[in-house]
Backbone bond lengths (Angstrom), bond angles and torsions (degrees), N, CA, C in turn:
res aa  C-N    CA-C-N  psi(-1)  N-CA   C-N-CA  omega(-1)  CA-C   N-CA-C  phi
1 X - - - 1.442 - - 1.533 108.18 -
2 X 1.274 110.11 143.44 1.636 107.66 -163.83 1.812 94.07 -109.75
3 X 1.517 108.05 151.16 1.526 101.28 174.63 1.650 119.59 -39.84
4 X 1.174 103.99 163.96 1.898 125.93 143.82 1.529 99.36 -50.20
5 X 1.088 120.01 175.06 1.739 135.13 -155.61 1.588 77.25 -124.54
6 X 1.414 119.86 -35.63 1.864 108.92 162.15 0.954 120.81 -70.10
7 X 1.401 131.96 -1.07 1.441 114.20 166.70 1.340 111.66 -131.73
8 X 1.328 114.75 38.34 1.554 121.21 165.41 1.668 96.78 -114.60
9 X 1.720 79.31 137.95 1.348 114.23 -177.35 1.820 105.53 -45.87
10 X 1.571 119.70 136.30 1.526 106.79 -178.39 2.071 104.58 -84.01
11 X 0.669 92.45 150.17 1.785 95.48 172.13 1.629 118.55 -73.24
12 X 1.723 102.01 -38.20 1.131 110.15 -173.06 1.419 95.99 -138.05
13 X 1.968 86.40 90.34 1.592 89.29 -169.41 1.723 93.68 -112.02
14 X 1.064 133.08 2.13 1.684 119.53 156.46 1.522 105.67 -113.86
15 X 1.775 110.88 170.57 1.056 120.86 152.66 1.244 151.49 -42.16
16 X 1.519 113.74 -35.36 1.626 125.73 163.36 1.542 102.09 -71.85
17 X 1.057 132.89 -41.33 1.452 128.44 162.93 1.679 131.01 -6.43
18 X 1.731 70.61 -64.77 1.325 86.28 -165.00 1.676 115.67 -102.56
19 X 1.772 99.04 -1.65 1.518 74.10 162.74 1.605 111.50 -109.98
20 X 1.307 120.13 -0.65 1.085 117.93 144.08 1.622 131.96 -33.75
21 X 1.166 96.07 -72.98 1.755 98.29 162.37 1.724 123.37 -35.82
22 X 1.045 106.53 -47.68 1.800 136.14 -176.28 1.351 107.95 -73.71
23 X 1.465 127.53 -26.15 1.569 119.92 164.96 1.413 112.61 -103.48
24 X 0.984 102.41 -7.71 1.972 114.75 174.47 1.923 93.26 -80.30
25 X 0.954 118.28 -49.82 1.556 132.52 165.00 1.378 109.57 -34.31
26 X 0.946 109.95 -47.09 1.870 114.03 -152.51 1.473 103.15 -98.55
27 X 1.559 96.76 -55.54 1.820 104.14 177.42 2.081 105.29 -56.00
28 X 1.340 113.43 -34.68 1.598 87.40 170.27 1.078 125.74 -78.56
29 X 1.698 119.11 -26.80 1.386 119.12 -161.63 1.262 95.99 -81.90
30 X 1.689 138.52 -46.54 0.993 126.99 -177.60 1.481 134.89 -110.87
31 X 1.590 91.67 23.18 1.712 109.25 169.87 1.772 102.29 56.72
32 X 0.903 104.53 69.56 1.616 116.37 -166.25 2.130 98.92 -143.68
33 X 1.637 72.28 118.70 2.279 66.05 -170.68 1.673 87.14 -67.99
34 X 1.740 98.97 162.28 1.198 102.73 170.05 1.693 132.75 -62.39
35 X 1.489 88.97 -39.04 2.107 93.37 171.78 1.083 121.73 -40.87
36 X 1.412 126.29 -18.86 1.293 131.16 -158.61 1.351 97.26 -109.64
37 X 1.259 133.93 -23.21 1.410 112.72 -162.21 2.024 89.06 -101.84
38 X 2.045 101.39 167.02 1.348 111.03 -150.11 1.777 104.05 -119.83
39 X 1.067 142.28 102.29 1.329 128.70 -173.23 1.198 102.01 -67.53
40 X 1.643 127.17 111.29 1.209 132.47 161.73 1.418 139.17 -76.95
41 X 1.416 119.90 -25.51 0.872 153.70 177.70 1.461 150.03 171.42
42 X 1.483 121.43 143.81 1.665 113.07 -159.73 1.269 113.47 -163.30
43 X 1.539 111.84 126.80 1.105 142.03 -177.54 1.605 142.60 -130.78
44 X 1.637 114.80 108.87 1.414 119.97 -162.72 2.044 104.55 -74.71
45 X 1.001 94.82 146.09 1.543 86.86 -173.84 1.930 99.26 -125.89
46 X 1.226 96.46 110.56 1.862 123.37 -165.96 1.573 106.90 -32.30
47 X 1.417 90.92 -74.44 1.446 105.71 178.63 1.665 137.43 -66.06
48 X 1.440 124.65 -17.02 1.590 163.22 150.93 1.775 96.84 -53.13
49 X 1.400 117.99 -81.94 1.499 151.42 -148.12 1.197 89.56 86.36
50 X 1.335 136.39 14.05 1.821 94.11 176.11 1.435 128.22 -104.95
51 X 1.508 115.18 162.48 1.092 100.73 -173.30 2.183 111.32 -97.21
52 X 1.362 105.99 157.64 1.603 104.41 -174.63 1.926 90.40 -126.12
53 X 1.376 103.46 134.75 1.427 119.99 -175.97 1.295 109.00 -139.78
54 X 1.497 107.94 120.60 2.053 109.94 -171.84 1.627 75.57 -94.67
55 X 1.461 101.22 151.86 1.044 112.71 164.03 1.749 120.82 -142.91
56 X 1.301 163.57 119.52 1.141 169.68 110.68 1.579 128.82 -22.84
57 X 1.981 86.84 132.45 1.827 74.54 171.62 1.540 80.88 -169.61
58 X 1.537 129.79 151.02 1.029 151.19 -171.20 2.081 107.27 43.83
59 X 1.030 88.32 -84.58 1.935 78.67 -176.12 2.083 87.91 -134.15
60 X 1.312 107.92 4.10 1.900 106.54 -158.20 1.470 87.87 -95.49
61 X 1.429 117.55 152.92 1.365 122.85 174.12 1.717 98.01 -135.41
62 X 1.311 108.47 152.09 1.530 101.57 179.35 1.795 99.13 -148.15
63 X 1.172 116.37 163.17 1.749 119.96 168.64 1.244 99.31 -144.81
64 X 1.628 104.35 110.21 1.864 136.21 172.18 1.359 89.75 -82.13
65 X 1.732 107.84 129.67 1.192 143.23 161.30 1.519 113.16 -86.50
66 X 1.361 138.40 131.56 1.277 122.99 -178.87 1.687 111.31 -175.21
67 X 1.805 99.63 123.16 1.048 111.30 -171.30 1.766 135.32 -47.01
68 X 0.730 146.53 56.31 1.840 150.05 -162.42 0.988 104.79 -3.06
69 X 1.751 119.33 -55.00 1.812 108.08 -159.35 1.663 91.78 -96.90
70 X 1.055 142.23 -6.13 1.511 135.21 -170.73 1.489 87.29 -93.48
71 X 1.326 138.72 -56.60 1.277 136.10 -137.97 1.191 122.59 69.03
72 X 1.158 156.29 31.80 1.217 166.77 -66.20 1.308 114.85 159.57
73 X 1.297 124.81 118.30 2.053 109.64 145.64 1.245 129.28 -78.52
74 X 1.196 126.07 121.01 1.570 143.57 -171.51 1.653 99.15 -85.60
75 X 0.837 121.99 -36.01 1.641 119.35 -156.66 1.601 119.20 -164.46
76 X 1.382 117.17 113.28 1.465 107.57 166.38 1.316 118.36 -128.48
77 X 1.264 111.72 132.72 1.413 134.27 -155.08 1.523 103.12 -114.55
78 X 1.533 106.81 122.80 1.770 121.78 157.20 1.157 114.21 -39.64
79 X 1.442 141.95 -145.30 0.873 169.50 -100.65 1.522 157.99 76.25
């Protein structure tokens, strides 16, 4: 029998985690070195696990969706 999804370890269980993940995200999809891009804002959502990260870089803004226990990006959004 494999754990509850509550008692598996999260992947992206702090904040630098996850915006780490989220500028590693951005710099491939949009060929954007990482120095340049701006963590604007970030927020774990309790009940989801996931984490949401605005992020900035030249005039483009985006918010990476991304699963906690997968480690994963679910979703990246323009702005």
């Amino acid at each position: 029998m494999s754990p509850g999804i509550g008692l598996m370890k999260r992947r992206l269980e702090k904040e630098r985690d996850a915006i780490a993940l989220a500028i590693s995200g951005i710099a491939k999809k949009y060929d954007v070195k990482p120095d340049l891009i701006k963590t604007l804002e970030t927020k774990y959502h309790d009940d989801a696990g996931d984490w949401y990260v605005a992020l900035g870089w030249d005039k483009k803004k985006a918010i990476i969706k991304m699963d906690s226990v997968q480690g994963t990006i679910t979703e990246i959004k323009e702005i």
